[in-house]
N, CA, C and O atoms as CSV, one atom per row, in Angstrom:
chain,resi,resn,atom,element,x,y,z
A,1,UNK,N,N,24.680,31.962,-34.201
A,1,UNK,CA,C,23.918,30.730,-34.175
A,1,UNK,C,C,23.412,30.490,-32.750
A,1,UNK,O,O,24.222,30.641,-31.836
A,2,UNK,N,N,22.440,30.213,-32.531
A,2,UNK,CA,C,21.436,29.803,-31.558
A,2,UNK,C,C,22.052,28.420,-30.880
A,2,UNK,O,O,22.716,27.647,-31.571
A,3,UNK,N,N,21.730,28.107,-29.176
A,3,UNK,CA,C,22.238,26.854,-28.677
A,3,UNK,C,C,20.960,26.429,-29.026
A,3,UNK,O,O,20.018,26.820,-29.715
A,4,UNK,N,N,21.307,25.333,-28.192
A,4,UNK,CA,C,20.470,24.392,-28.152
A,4,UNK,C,C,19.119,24.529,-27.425
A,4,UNK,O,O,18.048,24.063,-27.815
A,5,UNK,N,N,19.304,25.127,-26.490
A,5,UNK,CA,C,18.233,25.862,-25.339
A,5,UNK,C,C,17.806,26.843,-26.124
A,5,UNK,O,O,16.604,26.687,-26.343
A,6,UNK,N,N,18.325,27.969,-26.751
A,6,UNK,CA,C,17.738,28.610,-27.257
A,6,UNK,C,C,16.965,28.334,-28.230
A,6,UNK,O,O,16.182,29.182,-28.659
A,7,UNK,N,N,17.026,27.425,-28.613
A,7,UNK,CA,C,16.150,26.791,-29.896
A,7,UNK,C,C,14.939,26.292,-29.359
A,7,UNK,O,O,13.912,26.733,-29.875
A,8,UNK,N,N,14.849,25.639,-28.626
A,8,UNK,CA,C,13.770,25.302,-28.094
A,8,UNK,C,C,12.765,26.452,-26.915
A,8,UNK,O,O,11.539,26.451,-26.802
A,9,UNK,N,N,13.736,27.323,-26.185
A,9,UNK,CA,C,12.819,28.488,-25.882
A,9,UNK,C,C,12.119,29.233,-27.145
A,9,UNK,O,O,10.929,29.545,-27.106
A,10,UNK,N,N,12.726,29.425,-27.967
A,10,UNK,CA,C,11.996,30.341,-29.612
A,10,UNK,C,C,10.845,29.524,-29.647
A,10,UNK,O,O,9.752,29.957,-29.285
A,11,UNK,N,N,11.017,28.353,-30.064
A,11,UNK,CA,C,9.737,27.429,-30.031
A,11,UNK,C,C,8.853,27.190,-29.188
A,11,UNK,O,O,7.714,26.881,-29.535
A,12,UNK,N,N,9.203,27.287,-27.994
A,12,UNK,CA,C,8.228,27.227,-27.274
A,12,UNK,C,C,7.141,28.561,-27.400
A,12,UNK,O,O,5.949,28.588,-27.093
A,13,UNK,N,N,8.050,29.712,-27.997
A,13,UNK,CA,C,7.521,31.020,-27.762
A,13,UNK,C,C,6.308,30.850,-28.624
A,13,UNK,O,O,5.145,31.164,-28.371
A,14,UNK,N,N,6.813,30.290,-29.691
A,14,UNK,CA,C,5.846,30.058,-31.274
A,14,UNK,C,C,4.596,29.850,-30.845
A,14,UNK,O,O,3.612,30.575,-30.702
A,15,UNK,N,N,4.876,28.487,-30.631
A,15,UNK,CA,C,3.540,27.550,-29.901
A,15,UNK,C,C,3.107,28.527,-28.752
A,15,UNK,O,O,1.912,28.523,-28.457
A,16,UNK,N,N,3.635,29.048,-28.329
A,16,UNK,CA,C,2.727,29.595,-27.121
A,16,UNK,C,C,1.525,30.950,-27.788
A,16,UNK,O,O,0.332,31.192,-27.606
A,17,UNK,N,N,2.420,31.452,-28.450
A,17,UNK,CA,C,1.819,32.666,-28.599
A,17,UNK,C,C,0.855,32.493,-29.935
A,17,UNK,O,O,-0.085,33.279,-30.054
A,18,UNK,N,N,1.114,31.299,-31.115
A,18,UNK,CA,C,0.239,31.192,-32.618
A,18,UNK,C,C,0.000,29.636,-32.420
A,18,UNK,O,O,-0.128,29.039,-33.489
A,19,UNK,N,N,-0.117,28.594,-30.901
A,19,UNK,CA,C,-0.751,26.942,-31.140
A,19,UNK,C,C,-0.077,26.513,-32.183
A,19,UNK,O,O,1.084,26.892,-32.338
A,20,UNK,N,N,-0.558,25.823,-32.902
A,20,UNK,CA,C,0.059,24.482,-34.210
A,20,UNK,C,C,0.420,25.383,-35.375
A,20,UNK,O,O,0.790,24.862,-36.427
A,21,UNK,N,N,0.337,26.719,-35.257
A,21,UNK,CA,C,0.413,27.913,-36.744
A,21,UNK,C,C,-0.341,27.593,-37.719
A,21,UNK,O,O,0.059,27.781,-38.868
A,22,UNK,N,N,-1.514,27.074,-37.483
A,22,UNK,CA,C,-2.943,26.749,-38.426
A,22,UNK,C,C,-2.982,28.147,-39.033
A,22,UNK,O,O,-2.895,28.424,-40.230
A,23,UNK,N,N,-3.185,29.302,-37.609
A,23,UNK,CA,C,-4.239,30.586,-38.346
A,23,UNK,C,C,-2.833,31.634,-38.512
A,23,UNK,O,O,-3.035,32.819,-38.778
A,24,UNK,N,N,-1.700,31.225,-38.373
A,24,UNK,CA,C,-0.903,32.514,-38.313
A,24,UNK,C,C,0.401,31.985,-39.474
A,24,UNK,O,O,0.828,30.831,-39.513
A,25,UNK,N,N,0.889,33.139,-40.377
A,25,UNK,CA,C,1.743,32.789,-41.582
A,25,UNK,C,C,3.321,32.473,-40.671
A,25,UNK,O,O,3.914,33.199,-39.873
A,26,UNK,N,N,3.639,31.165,-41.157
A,26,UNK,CA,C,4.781,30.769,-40.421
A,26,UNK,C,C,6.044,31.758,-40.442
A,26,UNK,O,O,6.937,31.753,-39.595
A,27,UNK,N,N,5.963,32.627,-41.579
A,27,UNK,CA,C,7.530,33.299,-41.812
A,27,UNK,C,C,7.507,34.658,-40.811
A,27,UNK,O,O,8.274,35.199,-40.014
A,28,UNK,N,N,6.301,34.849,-41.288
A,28,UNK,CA,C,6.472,36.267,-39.888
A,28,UNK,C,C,6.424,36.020,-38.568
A,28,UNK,O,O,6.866,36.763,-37.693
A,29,UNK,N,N,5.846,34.895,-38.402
A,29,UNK,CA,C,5.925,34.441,-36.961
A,29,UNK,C,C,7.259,33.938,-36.386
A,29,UNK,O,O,7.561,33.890,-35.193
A,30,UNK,N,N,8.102,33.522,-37.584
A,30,UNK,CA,C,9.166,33.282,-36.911
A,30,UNK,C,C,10.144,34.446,-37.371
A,30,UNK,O,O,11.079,34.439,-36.570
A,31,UNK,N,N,10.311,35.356,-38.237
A,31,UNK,CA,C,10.547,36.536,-37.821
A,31,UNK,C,C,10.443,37.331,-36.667
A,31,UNK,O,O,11.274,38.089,-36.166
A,32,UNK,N,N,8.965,36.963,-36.218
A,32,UNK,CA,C,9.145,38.173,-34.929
A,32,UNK,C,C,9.423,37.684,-33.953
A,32,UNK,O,O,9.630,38.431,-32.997
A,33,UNK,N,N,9.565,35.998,-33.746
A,33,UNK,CA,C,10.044,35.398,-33.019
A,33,UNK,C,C,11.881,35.622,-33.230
A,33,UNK,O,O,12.364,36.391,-32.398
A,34,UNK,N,N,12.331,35.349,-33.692
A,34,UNK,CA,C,13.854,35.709,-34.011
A,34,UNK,C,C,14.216,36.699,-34.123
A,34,UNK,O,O,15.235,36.982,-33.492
A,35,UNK,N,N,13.766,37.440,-34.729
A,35,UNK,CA,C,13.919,38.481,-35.028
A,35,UNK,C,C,14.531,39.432,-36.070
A,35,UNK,O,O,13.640,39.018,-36.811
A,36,UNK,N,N,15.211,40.325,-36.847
A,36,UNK,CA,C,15.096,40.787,-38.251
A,36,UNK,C,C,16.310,39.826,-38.790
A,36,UNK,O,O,15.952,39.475,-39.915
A,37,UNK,N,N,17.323,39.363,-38.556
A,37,UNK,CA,C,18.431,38.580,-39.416
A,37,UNK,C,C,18.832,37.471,-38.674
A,37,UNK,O,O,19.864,37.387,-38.008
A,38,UNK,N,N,17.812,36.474,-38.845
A,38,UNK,CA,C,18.636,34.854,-38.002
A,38,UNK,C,C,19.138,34.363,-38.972
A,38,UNK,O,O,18.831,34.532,-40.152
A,39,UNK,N,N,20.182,33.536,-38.392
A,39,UNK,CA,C,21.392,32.425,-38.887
A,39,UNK,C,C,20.328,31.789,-39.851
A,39,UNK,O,O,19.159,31.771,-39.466
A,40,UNK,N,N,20.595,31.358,-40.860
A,40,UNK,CA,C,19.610,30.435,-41.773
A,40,UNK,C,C,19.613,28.994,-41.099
A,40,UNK,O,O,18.657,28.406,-41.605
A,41,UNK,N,N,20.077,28.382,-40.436
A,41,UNK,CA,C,19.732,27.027,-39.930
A,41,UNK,C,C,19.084,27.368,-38.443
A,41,UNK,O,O,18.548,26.457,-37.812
A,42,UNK,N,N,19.144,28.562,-37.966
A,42,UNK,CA,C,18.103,28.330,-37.282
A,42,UNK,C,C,16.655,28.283,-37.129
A,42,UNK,O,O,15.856,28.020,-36.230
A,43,UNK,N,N,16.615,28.718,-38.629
A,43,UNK,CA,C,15.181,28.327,-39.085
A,43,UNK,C,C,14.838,26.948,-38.801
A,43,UNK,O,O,14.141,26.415,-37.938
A,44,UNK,N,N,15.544,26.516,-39.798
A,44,UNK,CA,C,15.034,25.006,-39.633
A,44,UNK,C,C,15.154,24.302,-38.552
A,44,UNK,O,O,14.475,23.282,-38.437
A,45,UNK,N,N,16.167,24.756,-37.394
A,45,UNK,CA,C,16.363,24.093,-36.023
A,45,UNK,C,C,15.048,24.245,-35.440
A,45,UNK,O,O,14.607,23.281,-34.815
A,46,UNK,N,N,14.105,25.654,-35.572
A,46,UNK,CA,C,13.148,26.155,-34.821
A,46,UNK,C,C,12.229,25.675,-35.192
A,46,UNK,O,O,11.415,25.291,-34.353
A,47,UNK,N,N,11.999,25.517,-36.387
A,47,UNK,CA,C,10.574,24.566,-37.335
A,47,UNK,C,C,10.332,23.319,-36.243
A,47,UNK,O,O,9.401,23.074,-35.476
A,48,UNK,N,N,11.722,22.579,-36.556
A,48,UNK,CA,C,11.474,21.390,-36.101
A,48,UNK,C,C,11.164,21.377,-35.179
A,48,UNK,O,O,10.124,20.769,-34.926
A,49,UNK,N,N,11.971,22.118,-34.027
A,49,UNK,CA,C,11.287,22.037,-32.306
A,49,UNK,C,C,9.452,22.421,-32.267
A,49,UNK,O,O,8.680,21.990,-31.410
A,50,UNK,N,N,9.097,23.275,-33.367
A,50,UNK,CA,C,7.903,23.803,-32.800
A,50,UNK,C,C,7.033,22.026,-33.312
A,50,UNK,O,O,6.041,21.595,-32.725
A,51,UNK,N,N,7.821,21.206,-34.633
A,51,UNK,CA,C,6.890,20.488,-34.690
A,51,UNK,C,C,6.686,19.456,-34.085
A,51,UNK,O,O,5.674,18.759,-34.162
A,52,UNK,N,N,8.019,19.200,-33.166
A,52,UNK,CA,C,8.190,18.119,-32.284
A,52,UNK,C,C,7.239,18.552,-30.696
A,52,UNK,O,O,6.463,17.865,-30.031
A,53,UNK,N,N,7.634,19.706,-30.548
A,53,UNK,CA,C,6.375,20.007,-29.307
A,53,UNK,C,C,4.706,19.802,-29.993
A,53,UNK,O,O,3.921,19.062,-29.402
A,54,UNK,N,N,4.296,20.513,-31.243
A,54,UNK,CA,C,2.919,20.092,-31.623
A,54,UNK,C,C,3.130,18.442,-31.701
A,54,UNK,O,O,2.519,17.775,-30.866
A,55,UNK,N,N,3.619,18.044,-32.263
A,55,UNK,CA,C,3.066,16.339,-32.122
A,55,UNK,C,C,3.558,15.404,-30.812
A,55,UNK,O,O,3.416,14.190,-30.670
A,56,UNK,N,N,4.292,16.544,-29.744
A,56,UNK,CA,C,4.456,15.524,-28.103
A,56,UNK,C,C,5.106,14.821,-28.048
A,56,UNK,O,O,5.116,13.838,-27.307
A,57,UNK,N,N,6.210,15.310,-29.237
A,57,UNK,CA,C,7.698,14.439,-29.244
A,57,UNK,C,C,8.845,15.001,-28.211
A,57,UNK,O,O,8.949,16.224,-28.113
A,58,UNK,N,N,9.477,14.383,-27.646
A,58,UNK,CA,C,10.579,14.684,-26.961
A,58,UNK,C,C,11.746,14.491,-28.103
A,58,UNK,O,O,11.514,13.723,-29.036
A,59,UNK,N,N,12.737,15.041,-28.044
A,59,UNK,CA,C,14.074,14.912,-29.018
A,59,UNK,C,C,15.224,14.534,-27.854
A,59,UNK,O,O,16.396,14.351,-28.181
């Protein structure tokens, strides 16, 4: 399982490299962001950070 920092570096990676994931399919992107077998809640830890940086939320 991923800290806390690490959760939010993945995300940042997201956004950096595919913006808001308009043009790029979210699952492979966070596949190749994570990489071949992440913890299943760090999915959803990482979702959220990428959507809290697209909408300029601090957590």
């Amino acid at each position: 399982m991923m800290s806390d920092r690490e959760v939010w570096l993945k995300a940042w990676d997201v956004v950096r490299t595919h913006g808001a994931l308009e043009s790029a399919p979210v699952v492979a992107t966070l596949l190749d962001i994570l990489g071949d077998d992440p913890h299943h809640s760090d999915w959803a830890r990482v979702a959220a950070a990428v959507d809290a940086i697209n909408e300029g939320v601090l957590q």
